[in-house]
Every structure is written in C-alpha cells, then in structure tokens.
N, C-alpha and C positions, 0 to 999 in steps of 0.2 A: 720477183719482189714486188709486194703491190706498196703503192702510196699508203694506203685507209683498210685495214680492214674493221668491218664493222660485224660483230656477232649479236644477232635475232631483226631478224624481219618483219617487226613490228611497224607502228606507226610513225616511233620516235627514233627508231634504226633507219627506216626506211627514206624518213625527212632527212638527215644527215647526210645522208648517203646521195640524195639527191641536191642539198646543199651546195655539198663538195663539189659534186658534179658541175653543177650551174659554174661555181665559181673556176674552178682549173679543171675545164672538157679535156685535157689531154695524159689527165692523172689515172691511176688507176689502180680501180676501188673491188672491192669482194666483201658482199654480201654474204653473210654464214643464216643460215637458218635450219633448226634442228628437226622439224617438222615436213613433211608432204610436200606444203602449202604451208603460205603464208596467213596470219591472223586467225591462228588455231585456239590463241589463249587469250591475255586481257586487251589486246588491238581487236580481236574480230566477236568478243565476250560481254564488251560494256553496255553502257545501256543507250547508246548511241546518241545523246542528248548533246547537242553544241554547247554549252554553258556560257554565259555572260560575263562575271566575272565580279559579282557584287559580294559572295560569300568570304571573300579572303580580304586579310589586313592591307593596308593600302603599299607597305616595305617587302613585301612577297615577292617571289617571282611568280607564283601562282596568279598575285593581280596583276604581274607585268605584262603577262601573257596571255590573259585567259582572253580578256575582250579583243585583242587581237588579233587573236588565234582564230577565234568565230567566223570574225569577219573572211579572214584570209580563204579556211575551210567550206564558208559559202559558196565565196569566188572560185577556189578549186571544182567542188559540184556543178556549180552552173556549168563552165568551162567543158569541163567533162561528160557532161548529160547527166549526170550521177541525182538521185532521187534527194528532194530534201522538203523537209515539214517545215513551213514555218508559223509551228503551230504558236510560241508564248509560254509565257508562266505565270501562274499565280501562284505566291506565298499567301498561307492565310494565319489567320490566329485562332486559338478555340479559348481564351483567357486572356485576362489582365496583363499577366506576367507576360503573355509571347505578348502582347503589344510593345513590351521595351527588346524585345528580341528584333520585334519588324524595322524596329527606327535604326536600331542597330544594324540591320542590313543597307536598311538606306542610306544609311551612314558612308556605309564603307562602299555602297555603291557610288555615291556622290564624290569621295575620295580617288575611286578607279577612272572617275568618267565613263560609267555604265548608266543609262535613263531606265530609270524606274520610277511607275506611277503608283501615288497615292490612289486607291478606290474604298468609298464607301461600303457599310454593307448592299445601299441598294442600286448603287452603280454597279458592284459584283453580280448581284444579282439580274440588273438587268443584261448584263453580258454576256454570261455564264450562268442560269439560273439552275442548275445544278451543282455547284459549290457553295459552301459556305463559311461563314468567317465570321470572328468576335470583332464585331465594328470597324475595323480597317484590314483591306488586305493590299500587297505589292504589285504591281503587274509588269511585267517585263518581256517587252515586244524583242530582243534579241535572241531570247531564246528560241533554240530548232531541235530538229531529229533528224537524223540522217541511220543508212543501214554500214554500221561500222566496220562490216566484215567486206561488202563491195568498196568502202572506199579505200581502205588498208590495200587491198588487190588492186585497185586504180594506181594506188602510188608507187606499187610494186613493179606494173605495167609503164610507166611512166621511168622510171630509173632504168629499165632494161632497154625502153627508146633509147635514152639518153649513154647507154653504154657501159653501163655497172653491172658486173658481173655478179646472178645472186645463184646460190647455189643451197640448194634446199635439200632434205633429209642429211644433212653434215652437223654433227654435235660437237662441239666444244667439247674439247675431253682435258686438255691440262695448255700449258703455256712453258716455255723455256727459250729463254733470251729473245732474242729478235722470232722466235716459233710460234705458230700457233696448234697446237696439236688436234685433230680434228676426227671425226669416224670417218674423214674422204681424206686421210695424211696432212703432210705437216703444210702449213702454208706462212709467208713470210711477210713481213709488213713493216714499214717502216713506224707505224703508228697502230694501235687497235684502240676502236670504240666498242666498249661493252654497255651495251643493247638489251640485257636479255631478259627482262622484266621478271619473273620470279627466281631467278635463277641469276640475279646482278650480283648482289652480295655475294657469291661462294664465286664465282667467277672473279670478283674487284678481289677479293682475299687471296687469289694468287699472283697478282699484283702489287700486294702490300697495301692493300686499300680496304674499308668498310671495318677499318679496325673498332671503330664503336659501337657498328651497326648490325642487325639481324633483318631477317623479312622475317614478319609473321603473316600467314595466309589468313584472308578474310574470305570466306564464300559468302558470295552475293547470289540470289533467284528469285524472281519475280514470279506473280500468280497471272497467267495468261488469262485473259475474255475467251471462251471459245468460240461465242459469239463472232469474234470479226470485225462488231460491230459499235463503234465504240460511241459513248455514251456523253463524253465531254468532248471540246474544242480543242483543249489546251493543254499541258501539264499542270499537276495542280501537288503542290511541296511545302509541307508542315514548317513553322519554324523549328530550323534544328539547335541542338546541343551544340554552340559556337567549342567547348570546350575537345571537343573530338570530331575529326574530318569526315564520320557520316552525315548523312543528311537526312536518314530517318524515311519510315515509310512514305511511301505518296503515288501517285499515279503519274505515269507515262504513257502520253501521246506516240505511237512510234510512226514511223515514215510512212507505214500505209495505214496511218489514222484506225490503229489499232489500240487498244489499253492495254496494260498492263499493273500492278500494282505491288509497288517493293522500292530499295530489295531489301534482303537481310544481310546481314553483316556478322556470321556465324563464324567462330574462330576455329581453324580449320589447320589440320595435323601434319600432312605434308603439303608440299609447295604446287601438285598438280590432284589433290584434295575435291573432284568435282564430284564422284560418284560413287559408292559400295568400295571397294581397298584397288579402284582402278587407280595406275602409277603409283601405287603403294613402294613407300621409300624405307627401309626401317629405320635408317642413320638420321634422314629428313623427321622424321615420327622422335626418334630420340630428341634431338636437335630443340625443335619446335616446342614439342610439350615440354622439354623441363623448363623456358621462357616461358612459356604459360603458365606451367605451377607458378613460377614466379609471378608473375602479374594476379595469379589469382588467391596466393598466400597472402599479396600485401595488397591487394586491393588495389594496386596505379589506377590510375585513371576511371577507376566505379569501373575496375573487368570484372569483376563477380555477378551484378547486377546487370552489367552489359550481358555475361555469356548466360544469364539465364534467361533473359529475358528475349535473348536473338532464338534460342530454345523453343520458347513458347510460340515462334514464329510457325513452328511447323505443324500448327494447329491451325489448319485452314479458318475456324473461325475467328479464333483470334487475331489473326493475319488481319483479316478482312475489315473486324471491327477496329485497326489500327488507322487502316485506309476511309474508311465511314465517319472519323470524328470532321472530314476535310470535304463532305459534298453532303448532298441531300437528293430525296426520292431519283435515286438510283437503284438498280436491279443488280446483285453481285453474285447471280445466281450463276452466272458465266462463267464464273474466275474459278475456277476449279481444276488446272494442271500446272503444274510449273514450265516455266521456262529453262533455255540453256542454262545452267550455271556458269559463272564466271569468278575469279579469282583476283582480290586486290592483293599486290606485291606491298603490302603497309608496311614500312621501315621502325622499327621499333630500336629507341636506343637502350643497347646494353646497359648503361650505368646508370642513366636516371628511370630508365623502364617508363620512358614514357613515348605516346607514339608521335614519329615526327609529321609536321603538318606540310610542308612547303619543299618542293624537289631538291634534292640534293644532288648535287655531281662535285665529285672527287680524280683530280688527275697528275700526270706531271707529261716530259716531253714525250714517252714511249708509248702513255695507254692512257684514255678517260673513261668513265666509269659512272651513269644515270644509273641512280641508287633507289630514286623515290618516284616515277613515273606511277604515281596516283592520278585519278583525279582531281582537275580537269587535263591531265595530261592530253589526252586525246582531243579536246579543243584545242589546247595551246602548243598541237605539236609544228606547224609551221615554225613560227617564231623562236619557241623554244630550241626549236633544232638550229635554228641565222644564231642564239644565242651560244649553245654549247661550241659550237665552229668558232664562233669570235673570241668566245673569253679562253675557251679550253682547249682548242685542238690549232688554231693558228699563233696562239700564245705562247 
C-alpha cells in the first residue's frame, strides 16, 4: 500500500511528488508514467519560456503562481547546472487599439507585482533595433528560456534521489476502490493524484470528477531558423486577444539563443494529435469533434475564425508575414521546417462551451485531480504543486 500514488510524470506530477517527499521522507510514493521516459508530451513539448506573470487577472491562480514559479524555476536551474536564457520580452503594438491592450497588460502586471517597463519607439529601437512597435512597447527583464525536456528529467532525477518510486512504460488502464489498475498490475494507494495532462479528464471521470469538463487538443508548432543563428536578443509577443488563453504568433529566443517563430494553435482531433493518424484514437476522434462541431455550429468564442485562420498558419508565408508585423530588416529566409509539435490539454467546458482560462483542480479525501495544467503551468509548477499538497491532498 503506497501513501501517494501520483499518475504522469510530468512537471506538475513530478513537483508533487517531490513536494510530498520533502514534507513526510518516510512516506511512500509511486510515480506511474505511461511512456519510456519521462516529458514525452506537454512537460518536455512547450515552448520552454519562464513567463512572468503579467498576462493573467490579478484573482487567478495563474497570477498566484506564475511570478513565483519563475523565480523558484531559475533557482532550481542554477542549483542544478541546468541551461537557462535570460533573454527578456518585449510586447509590442502595431495600432491604436493594441496600445489600450499594452496598458492593459501593464495593469495587470502592476496588480501581480511583475516589473515591466514602459519603452518608447526609439528606446526600443535603440535596444533592440530589429523590433518594432506603434509608439510604446512593454519590456520585461523576468522573462527566460530554459530546454523543458532536460529540466522535467532533472526533477525526475531529483525525486528518485529522494526515494520515490517512478515506474515508466505503466498505463493507467481503469481504477476500483482503493486499486489502481495499471499495464504493470494493480497497485494500491491510500490517496491517488491524477497528473496526466491530456488524458486528466477521462481519468478524473472515473472518479466522479470533470463532470463539466472536456480537454480539447490544441496543436502548437513553431517555424525553426535553420540558421542557428538568431537575429534578436530577446523574445518579442504581439499584444494578444485577452479574450482567449493564446498569445498569438511571436518569436522565441530558445536556450541556445536560437529563434523560433509561433506557435499555432490548430484544433486538433485526438488527444496525442502530433502527426499523420500517429496514436490515432477513433472513440478520442468521435469524442473531440462532435465538441468541435459544436463550438463551430455556434461559433463560442470566434472558433470558426479561430480554426480558419490557425489553417492559414500552414502557409509558410503567411506564418511568416504574421511574425514580420513585430521586427524589421530581418532575413526569414531561415525559417523554413517546423519544429516538434506539442499539445495543449485546453479544458473546454461542456455547458457554456467556453474555454476555461485558469487551472482547475477537483478532488475529495481518496483522489485529486489537475484538470487544466495550460499555460504557464510549467513556470508555475513549483508552487503550484506546495499549493495542490496544501489545499487538496493534505486537506
């Protein structure tokens, strides 16, 4: 009988896990993970960017988290030898309009206690003088990059020091009573944390949880530099659509001061949706698109306009010229392969079909249940995980 079992060995599995640990060394914990290795999907997928913590409302746990989670996440890296950019960001504007969008960020950065600086156009330019902006842009020295798949495997490494049992190629296959049913047999648990990021909701539902909730899959993929050689300093991020949790094309700095530019946000048919009908699910494909018909019979949230226009992304030119309204005399002649793809788990709710913005966790004393591990998840997963332990699993 273990104390904790925890299923997926992700980033926010994995912080828990070692949470637990930290707090009661003599308990004992099993780690399930369905894959090889660990940080196979949206832990070792994202786009490895620390985030700040300025885009979310100030009542969130998105904001409770995010700026703290950065910091925590540095600390871990150094600690570790683990690689990390501390390249920056700049927000820009190309209009009017995004200038009440920029103060809006500022806003709600000022609210988090995140520092972000006002820049002119020609202090931009003198900083950065391949970016460009409609008269004011953001700048924000917390932001970093770090390589998401070495650090997920760092904290993998680190919980096995510490004596937590992780057990890899093992699938969650069903659940009954105090059981956990598994492809490596049954295993027993006074408590289970379900972890599994595309795969939380059908796992919480045999629990009696996620009764509202669906994932719908977003495929995310960036246009790689083959170059190498990258062209800005910094990351450089459109003002986005506060109304929905992308952030719209832009460029990424990655850890070895490479570019990148993306991603999309392509709504995507089953739950491991990366490539040609690889892990093709038919019940997942049923599932998923008739929620999609639905968002796109009634139009929730501009899905019709959203899924054409993520569409158009796979026109390298158009891609390109989405990324070009945000710099100047730049060469894009590089950008011509994709990157990995990766998959957001976006929680979409059933009744009002709209998508939810801020992590959700559902639980009672037997099982809990991280529903919405988006974005910035992976910045805020320290904290976020001292939180789920406090409110949800020692409560």
């Amino acid at each position: 009988m273990y104390d904790y079992l925890v299923i997926g060995a992700g980033i926010i599995g994995l912080n828990i896990a070692k949470n637990l640990k930290d707090r009661f060394p003599q308990s004992k914990i099993l780690v399930i993970e369905k894959e090889p290795e660990v940080a196979m999907h949206s832990s070792g997928r994202n786009s490895g960017v620390l985030h700040a913590g300025f885009y979310y409302t100030a009542n969130s746990l998105k904001a409770k988290f995010t700026k703290e989670g950065n910091i925590a996440l540095k600390k871990f890296c150094k600690q570790r030898n683990l690689k990390i950019n501390e390249c920056k960001k700049v927000v820009v504007a190309t209009n009017d309009d995004e200038l009440i969008g920029l103060l809006e960020l500022k806003n709600r950065g000022d609210a988090n206690g995140v520092e972000l600086q006002w820049l002119t156009e020609e202090e931009l330019n003198t900083l950065y003088p391949n970016i460009k902006t409609h008269e004011k842009a953001l700048l924000c020295p917390s932001t970093a990059t770090v390589n998401p798949k070495e650090v997920t495997k760092e904290f993998a490494k680190v919980i096995e020091e510490l004596g937590v049992e992780l057990l890899l190629d093992c699938k969650y296959i069903s659940s009954s009573n105090d059981a956990v049913l598994t492809s490596k047999g049954e295993f027993y648990a006074k408590k289970v944390i379900n972890c599994a990021g595309l795969y939380a909701d059908k796992i919480a539902r045999d629990y009696g949880f996620s009764k509202d909730y669906v994932i719908i899959p977003f495929k995310g993929v960036y246009l790689k530099d083959k170059t190498n050689v990258s062209q800005l300093r910094t990351n450089v991020y459109p003002v986005p659509n506060l109304a929905n949790p992308f952030l719209g094309v832009h460029y990424t700095l990655t850890v070895d001061n490479e570019s990148k530019i993306g991603p999309t946000a392509i709504p995507a048919f089953w739950r491991e949706n990366y490539k040609g009908l690889d892990n093709f699910s038919f019940k997942e494909f049923l599932e998923i698109s008739y929620y999609e018909l639905k968002l796109f019979i009634t139009d929730a949230f501009s899905f019709r306009s959203l899924a054409f226009s993520e569409i158009k992304k796979y026109n390298f030119k158009y891609f390109k010229n989405l990324a070009m309204k945000l710099t100047k005399n730049m060469n894009h002649d590089g950008f011509d392969s994709w990157s990995t793809p990766g998959i957001r788990a976006q929680l979409l709710n059933k009744h009002t079909l709209e998508l939810v913005q801020d992590f959700v966790v559902e639980s009672d004393e037997n099982s809990v249940h991280v529903l919405n591990a988006v974005s910035p998840a992976f910045t805020s997963s320290i904290p976020f995980a001292n939180w789920v332990v406090e409110e949800h699993i020692l409560k």
